[in-house]
N, C-alpha and C positions, 0 to 999 in steps of 0.2 A: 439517685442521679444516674447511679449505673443504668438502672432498669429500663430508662430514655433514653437514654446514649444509639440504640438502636431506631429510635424514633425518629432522630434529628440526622440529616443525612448533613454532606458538603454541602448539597446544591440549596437547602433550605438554609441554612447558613449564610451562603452570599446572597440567597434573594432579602434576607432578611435587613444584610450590611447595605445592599441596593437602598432599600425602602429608606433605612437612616438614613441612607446620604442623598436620596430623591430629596425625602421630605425634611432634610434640616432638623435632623433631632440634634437635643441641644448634649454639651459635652460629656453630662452625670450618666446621660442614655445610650453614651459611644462605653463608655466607663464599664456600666453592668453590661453589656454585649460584649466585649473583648474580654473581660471576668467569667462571664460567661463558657464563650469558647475555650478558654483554658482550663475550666472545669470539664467540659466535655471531651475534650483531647486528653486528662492526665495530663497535665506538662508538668515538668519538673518543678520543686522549688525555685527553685534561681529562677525560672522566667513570671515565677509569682512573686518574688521580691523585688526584681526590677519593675516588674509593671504596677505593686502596689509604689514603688519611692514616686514613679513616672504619675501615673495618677492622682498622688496624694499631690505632689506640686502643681497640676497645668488643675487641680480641681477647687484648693484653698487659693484663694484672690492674695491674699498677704504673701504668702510663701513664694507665690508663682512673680511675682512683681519683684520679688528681692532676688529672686534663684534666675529668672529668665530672662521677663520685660525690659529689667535695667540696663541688662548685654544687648537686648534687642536695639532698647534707644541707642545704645553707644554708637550698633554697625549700621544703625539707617543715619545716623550722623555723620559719620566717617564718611560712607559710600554714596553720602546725600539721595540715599535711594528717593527720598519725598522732597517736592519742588519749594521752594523757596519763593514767598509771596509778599513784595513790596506793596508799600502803602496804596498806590494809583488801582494794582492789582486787586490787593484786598478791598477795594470800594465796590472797582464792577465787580467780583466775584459776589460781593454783599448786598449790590444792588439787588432791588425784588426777594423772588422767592423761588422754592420749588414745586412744583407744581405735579402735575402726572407723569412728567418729565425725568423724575425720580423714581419714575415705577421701573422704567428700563432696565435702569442701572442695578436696580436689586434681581434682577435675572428670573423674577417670581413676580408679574406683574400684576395687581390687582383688579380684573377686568369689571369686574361690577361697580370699584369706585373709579374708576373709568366711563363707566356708560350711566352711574348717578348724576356725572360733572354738569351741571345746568346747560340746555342745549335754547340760546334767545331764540325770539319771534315776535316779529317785525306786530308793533299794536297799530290799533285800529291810526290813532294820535299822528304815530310816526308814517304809517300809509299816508293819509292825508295828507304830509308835509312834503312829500315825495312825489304825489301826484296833481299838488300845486306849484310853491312856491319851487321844487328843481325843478317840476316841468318846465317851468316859466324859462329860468333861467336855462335851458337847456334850447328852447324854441326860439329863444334873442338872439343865437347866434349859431351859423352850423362854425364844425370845427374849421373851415378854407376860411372862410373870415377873417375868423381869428387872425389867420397866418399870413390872409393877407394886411391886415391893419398893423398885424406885429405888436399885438395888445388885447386887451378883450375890449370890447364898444364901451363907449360912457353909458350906457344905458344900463349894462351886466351889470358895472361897479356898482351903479347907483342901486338898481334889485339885490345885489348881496347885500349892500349895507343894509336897506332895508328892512329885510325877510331876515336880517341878523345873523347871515351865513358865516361872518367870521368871528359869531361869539355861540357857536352851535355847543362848545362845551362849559361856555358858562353859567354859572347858577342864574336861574330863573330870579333870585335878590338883587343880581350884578346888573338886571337888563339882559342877559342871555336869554339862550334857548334851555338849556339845562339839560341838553340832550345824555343817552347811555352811550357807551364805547359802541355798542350795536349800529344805534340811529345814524350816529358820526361816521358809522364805517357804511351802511346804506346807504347816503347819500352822498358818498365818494365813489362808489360802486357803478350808480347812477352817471355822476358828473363824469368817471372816468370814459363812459362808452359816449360819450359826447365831445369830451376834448381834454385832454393833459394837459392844458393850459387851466382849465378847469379846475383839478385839481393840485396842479402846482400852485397855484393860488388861495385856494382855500386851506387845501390841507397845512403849511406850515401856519396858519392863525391857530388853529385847532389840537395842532401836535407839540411838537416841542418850539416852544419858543415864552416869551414873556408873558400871557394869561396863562400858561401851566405852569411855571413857576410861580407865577403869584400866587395863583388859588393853594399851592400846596406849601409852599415857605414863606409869603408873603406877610409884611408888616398889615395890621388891620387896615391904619393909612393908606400903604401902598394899596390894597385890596380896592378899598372906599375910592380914590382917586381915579385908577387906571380900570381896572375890570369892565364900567360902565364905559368906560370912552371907548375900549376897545372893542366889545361886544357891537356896539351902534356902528364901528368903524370908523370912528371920527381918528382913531388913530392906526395906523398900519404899522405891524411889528415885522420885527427882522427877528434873526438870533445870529449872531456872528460866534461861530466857534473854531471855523475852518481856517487855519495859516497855510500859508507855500510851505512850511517846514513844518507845519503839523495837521496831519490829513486824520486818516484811522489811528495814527499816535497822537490822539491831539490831549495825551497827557506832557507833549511837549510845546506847550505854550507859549511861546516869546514876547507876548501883548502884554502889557506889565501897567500896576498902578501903586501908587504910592501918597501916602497917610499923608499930609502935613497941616499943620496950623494957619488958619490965614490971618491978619490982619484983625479982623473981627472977631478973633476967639474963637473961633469953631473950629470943625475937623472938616477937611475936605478929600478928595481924590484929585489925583494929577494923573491923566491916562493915557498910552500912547498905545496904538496896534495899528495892525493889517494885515487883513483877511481877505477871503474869499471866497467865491462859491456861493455866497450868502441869498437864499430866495429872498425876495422882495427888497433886496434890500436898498436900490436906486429908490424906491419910492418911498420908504420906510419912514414912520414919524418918530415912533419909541425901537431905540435898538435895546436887544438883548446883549451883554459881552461877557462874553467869558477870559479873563486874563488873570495870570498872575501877581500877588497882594505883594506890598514890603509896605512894613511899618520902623523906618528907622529908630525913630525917638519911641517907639512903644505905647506911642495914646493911646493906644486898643487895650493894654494889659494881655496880647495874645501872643508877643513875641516879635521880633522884628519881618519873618519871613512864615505869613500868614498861609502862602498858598492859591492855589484855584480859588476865583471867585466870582462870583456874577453881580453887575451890577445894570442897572437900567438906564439908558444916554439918551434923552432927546435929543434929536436927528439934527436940531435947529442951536444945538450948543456951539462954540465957538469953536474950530480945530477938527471937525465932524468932515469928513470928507465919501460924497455919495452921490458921484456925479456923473461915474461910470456903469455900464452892463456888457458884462460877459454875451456871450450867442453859445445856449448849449443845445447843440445839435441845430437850431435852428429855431427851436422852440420856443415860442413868442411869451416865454414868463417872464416876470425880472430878476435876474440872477444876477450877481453884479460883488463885483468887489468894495471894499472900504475900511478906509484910514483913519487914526484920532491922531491929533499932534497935541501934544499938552491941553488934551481938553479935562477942565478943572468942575466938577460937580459934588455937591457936598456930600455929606459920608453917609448922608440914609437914603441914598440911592441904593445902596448894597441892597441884593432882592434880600427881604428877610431881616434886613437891617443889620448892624453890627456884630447881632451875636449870631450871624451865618457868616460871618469875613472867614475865607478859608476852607468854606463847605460848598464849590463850587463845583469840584468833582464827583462829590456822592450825590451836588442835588440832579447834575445832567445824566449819574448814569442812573439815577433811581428813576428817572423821570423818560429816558430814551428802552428804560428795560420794558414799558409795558407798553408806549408810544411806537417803539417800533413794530410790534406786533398788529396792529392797528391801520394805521394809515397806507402800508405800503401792499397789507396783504389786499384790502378793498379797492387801491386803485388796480391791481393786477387782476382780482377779480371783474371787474367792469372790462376790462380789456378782454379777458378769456371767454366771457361770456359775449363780446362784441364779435369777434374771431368767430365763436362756433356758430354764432347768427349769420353770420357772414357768408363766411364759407359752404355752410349747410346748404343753406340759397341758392349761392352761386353757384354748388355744382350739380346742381335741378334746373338751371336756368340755362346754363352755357353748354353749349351742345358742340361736342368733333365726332365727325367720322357718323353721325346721325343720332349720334347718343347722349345723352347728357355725359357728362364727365365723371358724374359721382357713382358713374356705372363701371367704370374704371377702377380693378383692381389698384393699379398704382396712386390715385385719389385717396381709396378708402384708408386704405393707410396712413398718412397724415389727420384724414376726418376722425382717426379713430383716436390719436394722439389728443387731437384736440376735445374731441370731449371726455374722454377719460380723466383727464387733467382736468380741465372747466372742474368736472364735477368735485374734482378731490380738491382744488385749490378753492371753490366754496367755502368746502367742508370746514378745512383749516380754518378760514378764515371766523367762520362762524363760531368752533368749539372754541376758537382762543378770545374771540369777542365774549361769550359766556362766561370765561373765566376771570380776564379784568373787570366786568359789570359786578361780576361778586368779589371784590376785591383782591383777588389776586394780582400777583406784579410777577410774570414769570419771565425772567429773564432769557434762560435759555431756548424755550419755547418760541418769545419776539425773535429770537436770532433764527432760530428755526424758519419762523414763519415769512421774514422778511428776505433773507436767502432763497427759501423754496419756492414761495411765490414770482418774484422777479424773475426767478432762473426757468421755471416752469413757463410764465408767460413767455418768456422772451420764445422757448422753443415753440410755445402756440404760434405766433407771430411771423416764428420763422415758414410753418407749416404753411400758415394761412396764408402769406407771401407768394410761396409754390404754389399752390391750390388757384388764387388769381391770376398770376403767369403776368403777362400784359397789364390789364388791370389793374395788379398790385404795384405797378412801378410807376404807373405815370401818374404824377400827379395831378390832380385839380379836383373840384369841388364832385366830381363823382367817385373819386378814391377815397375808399372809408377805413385802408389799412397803413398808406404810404407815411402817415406822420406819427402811428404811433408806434411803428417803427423805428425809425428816427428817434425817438424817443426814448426807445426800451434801456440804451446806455445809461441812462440818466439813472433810473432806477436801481440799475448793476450799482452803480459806484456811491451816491449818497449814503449818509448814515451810517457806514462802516461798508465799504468795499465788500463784496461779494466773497472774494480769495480769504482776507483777513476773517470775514464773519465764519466760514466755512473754519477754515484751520486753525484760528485762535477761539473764536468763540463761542463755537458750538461743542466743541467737545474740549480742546484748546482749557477753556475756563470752566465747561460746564461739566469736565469730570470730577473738578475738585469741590463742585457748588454742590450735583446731584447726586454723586456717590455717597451711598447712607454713611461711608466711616473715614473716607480721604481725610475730608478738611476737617474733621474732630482731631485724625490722626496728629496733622499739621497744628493745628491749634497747640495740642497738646505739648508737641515736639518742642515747639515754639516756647512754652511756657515752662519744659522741662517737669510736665506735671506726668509723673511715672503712672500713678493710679489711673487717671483719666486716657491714657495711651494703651493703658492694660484693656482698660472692658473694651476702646475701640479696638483695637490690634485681634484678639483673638474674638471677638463678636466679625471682624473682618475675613480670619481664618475661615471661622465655620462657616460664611456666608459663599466665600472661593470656592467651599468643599463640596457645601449643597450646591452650586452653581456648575460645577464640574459634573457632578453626578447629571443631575438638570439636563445638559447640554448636550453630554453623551446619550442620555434615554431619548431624550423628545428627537436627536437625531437618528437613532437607530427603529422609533416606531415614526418617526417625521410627523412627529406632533401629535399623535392620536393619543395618547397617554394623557396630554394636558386638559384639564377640565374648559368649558366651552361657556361662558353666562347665559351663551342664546341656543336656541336647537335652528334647524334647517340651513338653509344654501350658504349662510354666512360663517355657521358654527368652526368650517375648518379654518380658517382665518384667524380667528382669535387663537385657535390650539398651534399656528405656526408662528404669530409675535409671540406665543410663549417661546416657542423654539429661537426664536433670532434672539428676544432677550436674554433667556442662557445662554445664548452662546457668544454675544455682543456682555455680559458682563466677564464673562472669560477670559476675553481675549483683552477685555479693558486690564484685567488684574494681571494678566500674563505681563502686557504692556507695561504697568506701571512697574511691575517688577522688576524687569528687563532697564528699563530707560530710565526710570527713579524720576530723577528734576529735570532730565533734557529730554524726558520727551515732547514736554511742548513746543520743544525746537527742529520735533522731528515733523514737520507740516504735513509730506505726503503719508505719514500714518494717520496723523488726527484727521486729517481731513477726509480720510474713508474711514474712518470710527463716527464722524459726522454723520456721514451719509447714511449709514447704518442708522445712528439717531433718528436725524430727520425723516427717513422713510417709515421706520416704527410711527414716528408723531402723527406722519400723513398718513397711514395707516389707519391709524386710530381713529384720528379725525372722521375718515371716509367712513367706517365702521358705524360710529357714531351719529353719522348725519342719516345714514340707513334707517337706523333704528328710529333715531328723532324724528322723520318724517313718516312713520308710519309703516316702515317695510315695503315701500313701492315696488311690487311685482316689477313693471316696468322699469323700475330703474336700475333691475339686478345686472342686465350687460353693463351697466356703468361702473357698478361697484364690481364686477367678477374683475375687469381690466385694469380697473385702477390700483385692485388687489393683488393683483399677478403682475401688475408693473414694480408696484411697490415691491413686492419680493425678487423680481428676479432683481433688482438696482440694490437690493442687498446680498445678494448669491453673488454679483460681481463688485461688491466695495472686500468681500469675509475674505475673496478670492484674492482679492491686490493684499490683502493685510496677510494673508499665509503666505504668498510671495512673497514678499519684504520684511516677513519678520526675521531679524537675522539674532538668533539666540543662541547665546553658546550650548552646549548640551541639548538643550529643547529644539533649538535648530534643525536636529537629527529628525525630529517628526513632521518638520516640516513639510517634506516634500508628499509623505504618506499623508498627512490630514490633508494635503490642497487637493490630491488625486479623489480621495474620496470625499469631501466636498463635492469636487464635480460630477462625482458619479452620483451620487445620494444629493442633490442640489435641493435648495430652502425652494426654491425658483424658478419659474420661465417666461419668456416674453408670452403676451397676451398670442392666445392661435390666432391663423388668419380670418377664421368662422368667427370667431367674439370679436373682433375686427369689426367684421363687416355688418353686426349687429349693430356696434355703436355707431358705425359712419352710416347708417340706414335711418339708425334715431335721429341722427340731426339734418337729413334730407325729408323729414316726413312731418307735416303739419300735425300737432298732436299735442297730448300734456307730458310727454317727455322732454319735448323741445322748448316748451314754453318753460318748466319748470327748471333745467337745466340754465335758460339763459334771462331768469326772473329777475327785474328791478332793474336791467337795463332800460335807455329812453330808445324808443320805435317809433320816427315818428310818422304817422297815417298818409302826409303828405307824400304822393308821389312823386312831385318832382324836388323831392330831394333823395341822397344815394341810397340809405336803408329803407323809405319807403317805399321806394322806386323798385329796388331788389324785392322785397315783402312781396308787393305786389303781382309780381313776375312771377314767384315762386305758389302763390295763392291760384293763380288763372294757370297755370304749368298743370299741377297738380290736378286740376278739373279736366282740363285738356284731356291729360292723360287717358282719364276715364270712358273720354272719348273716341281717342285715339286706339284702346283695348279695344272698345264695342265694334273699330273699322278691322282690324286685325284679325278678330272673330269671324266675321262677316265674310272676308277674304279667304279664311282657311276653310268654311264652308262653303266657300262657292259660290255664295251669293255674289262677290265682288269678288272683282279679279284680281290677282297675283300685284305686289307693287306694294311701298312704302305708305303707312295710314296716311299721314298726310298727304299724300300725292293725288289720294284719293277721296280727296274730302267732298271734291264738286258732286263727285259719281256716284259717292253711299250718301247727298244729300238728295240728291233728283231721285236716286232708286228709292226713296224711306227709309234706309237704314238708321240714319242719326236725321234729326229736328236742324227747323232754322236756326233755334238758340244754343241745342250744340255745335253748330258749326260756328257760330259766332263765337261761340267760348273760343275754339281752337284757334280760329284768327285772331280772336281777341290777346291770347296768351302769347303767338307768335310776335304778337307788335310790339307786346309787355316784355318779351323777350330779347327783344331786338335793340327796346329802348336802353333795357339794363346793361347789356353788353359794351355798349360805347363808352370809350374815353374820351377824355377833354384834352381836345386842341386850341390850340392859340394863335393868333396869327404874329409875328416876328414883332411888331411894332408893342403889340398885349405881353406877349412873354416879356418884353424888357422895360413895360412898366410894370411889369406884375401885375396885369390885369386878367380876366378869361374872355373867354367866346362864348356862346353858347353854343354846342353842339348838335346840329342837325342830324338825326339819325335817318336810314335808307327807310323812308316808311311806302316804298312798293312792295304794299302788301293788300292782294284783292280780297275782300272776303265774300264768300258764296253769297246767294239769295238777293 
């Protein structure tokens, strides 16, 4: 041993303790290492006695639980360092599952069972269905219709029912469609770029409401009965869950029923509520309800005070009150409030029948954990994709100062937001369809997805808004941005509020769901089981220590140290979610350590612990969609921006979380890790050169454009707005080519000095351009002139809600 002593320096020493603590070597291997070093140093007895007693306890499991664990549980009891999770709690945290979502959290994320995760694709089946019976339904009615009837036509109704649009998730046995979470999200995607009335009506048949409860707690009865009625549409569901006093708490329920006997010996409900918010629910045939059970006398054998539960109300029962609609935003769906006064229904209304009375909150949040993931991201999709079609267009078509507009630095900017986004909110939406089709239920993910999505679209919208100037604000049947606008609220606030999802439920709930040792810890606490808190408690340790080590390296080489599953343009990307996951599980445990049970009351933390999530997810997602579609050279500006958005929105959540973390002792590094943060940054906004790539993709006729804004309806027709726009932007583009060839022609002499168009008559008489080029260029000016107009009304029109048609300036001479 002597002999080596000379071999073994300090500095191979600590690369060595490095290496342990990078790579998570487990306790026995910290054990012979620091055994080690004291044999290499000579240390005295004494520090080989203390560190054999120290070792022999933290290394025998029996000894260390009696000697340690037991003081441990005491002082995380006393100091409640671990949060405290009530029944309503423990459902949603229990709701679903976890999913990859859990790779974050362990600060060692597994990138290749990441990019295994099933990535859908649309079949031959489900094209077909998209490019019939939505088209159909998409060409009955443009969206000003809609808004002027304040409804959709009898015609749409009668085609959904038909084509079985409001039983698109039920088994193919029930009279459904039997569609995948996919198909159902494709052709929301679809309805959405046509009208939010669209899918405010279809999606809740489809999402959460009474055929989703049925098919998954439903009595066989109740299945055989209802499924078929509803798939055909003969009956129209509601789900009433929403109270004035219980909105995102709506584990505070005040709608209340109650067991009792009638006359004839049976068991029945006595029901009284009111609600709100409720879609469809003025026209609704079968309500869904969610209220609170009492069984006084105990006929159930479950206790007098049962709980959440859901039961099913025909519309046409006695006491049924469904006579009013709300106006949200404007938005011609039926949203509407409603009341029950002692309406009485017998007891196997209960979805599920009696032996669910009481399981009405785990079935809404098992059923809202992978629903919301689903509906909300496909409608914001159709939107994002409507937006970059849009917009794209329009700033090739609308010209200031003799330029198009998308020639404008200050345009490209917004055009680049917008498709950067499109692409990545796709992406999401696709990998998390992937994941429920294979049965997964990932809860925190839905929360993820329905947050990010909404919140993302909303700022497309916003972009898209600027981008049309005039255009975007006046309404009428040529505005194809001004109502779903209007709209975008709607999406914020349903389902769980935007604020709430962000701060309670995305990291809120999902630190205790997806951390590999929290909720064991909790369990355990709970149960007072010392053993089972032992292996989580120091399995938790080492995983902080590896996590620490982690954090520190990938920040010091900025991710190059982390292995990559892909080689080329993408490969540093995955080696920097290595870096934000070390360093986002760090700061989770520093968190949890600091704040114990109140940090989930500390909202402006979770809620950038969130972001930090969510942007990993979208990350990935985008990562993911890369690879899944084959490495599209062309679509790498997409993903470089959407990549370096996503990091720099976690270089500024790491940044508010080192600012406001206020810790006693640790506190003191604070100010020095927030400095260097920003100097060594994860991050930075996309440059203005990958900018102006992306806002060039979505101005240029091509399969970037097309693929980016795929499965939206376009339709050919040009005198409506998007075909009309298409068209403009189709003859612009030719023009162009034209317009080059006069420009040419000018600069050598052939043609004199002056604007191509100016010159169109003179390079046609000289030969330099054809009769049918110059016709294009006229042709594109007309096309051009057409799409630029808004719709006027004349005073008498505007206050019946009627339009005009509007006449555009068509003096316009074309040569030849």
């Amino acid at each position: 041993m002597v002999a080596l002593q000379p071999m073994i320096t300090i500095p191979t020493l600590i690369l060595v303790g490095i290496c342990f603590g990078y790579f998570g070597s487990p306790l026995w291997l910290w054990t012979l290492y620091i055994a080690g070093i004291l044999a290499i140093l000579n240390s005295p007895i004494a520090f080989w006695i203390a560190f054999a007693a120290i070792a022999l306890v933290l290394n025998i499991p029996i000894v260390r639980q009696k000697l340690v664990t037991t003081w441990i549980v005491k002082a995380i009891q006393a100091m409640n360092l671990l949060p405290k999770i009530s029944e309503t709690e423990r459902a949603a945290i229990e709701a679903g599952n976890v999913w990859v979502e859990g790779e974050f959290f362990t600060g060692k994320p597994n990138f290749q069972r990441i990019l295994d995760q099933p990535y859908p694709q649309v079949s031959p089946e489900l094209q077909a269905f998209l490019d019939g019976p939505v088209e159909k339904v998409c060409q009955l009615a443009t969206d000003w219709e809609i808004y002027q009837r304040k409804d959709l036509p009898p015609d749409v109704w009668d085609y959904l029912k038909q084509e079985r649009f409001f039983g698109m998730m039920i088994p193919q046995e029930y009279g459904g469609l039997g569609f995948s979470n996919l198909a159902y999200s494709s052709v929301m995607v679809k309805l959405a770029s046509r009208s939010f009335t669209h899918v405010a009506t279809v999606g809740v048949t489809n999402s959460l409401g009474p055929a989703k409860l049925l098919l998954r707690y439903g009595t066989p009865e109740q299945k055989a009965h209802y499924l078929p009625r509803l798939a055909r549409g003969e009956e129209i569901p509601c789900f009433a869950l929403t109270e004035p006093t219980a909105g995102s708490d709506a584990a505070s329920l005040t709608s209340h029923g109650e067991v009792f006997r009638g006359e004839d010996g049976n068991l029945y409900l006595r029901l009284n509520w009111k609600k709100r918010y409720i879609t469809l629910g003025a026209i609704a045939t079968l309500l869904g309800l969610a209220f609170r059970l009492r069984d006084p006398d105990n006929f159930l054998g479950k206790g007098k005070d049962l709980g959440i539960t859901c039961a099913l109300v025909p519309t046409n029962t006695p006491g049924v009150v469904i006579n009013q609609r709300h106006d949200p935003m404007g938005v011609p769906f039926y949203n509407s409030p409603t009341e029950g006064h002692n309406v009485i229904l017998p007891i196997d209304h209960i979805i599920g029948g009696v032996e669910q009375a009481g399981q009405g909150w785990k079935m809404l949040m098992q059923s809202l954990a992978a629903g919301r993931g689903i509906s909300f991201p496909a409608t914001c999709t159709g939107v994002a994709k409507l937006v970059a079609r849009v917009t794209g267009a329009h700033s090739v078509v609308r010209q200031q100062f003799g330029l198009a507009i998308g020639r404008f630095e200050g345009i490209e900017e917004p055009l680049a937001r917008i498709g950067g986004l499109a692409y990545m909110v796709d992406a999401a939406r696709l990998y998390t369809c992937g994941a429920v089709d294979q049965g997964q239920q990932p809860a925190v993910v839905s929360a993820i997805a329905k947050y990010s999505t909404t919140e993302l679209s909303r700022q497309m919208i916003n972009d898209g808004m600027d981008i049309l100037g005039g255009s975007g604000i006046c309404r009428g049947p040529r505005n194809l941005l001004a109502n779903i606008y209007t709209a975008t609220p709607i999406s914020i606030t349903v389902e769980g509020a935007n604020i709430l999802t962000r701060t309670l439920m995305i990291f809120g709930q999902g630190v205790i769901r997806c951390h590999p040792y929290i909720y064991d810890e909790i369990q355990a606490l709970s149960q007072s089981d010392v053993p089972a808190f032992d292996h989580a408690f120091w399995s938790h340790m080492g995983s902080m220590i590896r996590n620490l080590f982690r954090a520190v390296i990938l920040n010091l080489s900025r991710g190059y140290l982390a292995r990559s599953p892909v080689s080329g343009a993408t490969a540093r990307y995955y080696r920097k979610l290595a870096w934000a996951s070390a360093t986002f599980a760090v700061l989770t445990d520093v968190a949890l350590l600091a704040f114990g049970g109140s940090l989930k009351r500390r909202e402006k933390l979770t809620g950038r612990f969130a972001d930090i999530l969510t942007w990993l997810y979208l990350g990935t997602a985008t990562l993911r969609r890369f690879e899944a579609e084959g490495r599209q050279a062309e679509d790498l500006p997409l993903v470089h921006w959407a990549m370096q958005y996503s990091f720099a929105q976690i270089q500024q959540a790491v940044a508010g979380i080192l600012s406001n973390l206020e810790i006693p002792v640790l506190g003191l590094l604070r100010q020095p890790l927030l400095a260097w943060w920003r100097f060594n940054p994860i991050g930075a906004m996309p440059s203005d050169q990958l900018g102006s790539q992306v806002a060039q993709s979505l101005q240029q006729i091509g399969s970037v454009r097309d693929r980016l804004t795929a499965g939206i309806y376009i339709p050919t027709d040009t005198q409506q707005a998007l075909g009309r726009l298409e068209h403009a932007l189709t003859l612009a583009q030719q023009a162009d080519v034209v317009l080059q060839k006069i420009k040419a022609a000018s600069r050598a002499g052939t043609l004199p000095s002056g604007k191509p168009d100016h010159l169109l008559a003179i390079a046609y008489e000289s030969g330099v351009i054809t009769e049918a080029e110059a016709t294009i260029v006229c042709q594109a000016e007309f096309a051009r002139n057409e799409a630029i107009q808004v719709d006027a009304f004349s005073a008498e029109d505007y206050y019946r809600g009627t339009q005009t048609t509007v006449t555009p300036n068509r003096e316009i001479v074309c040569v030849g």
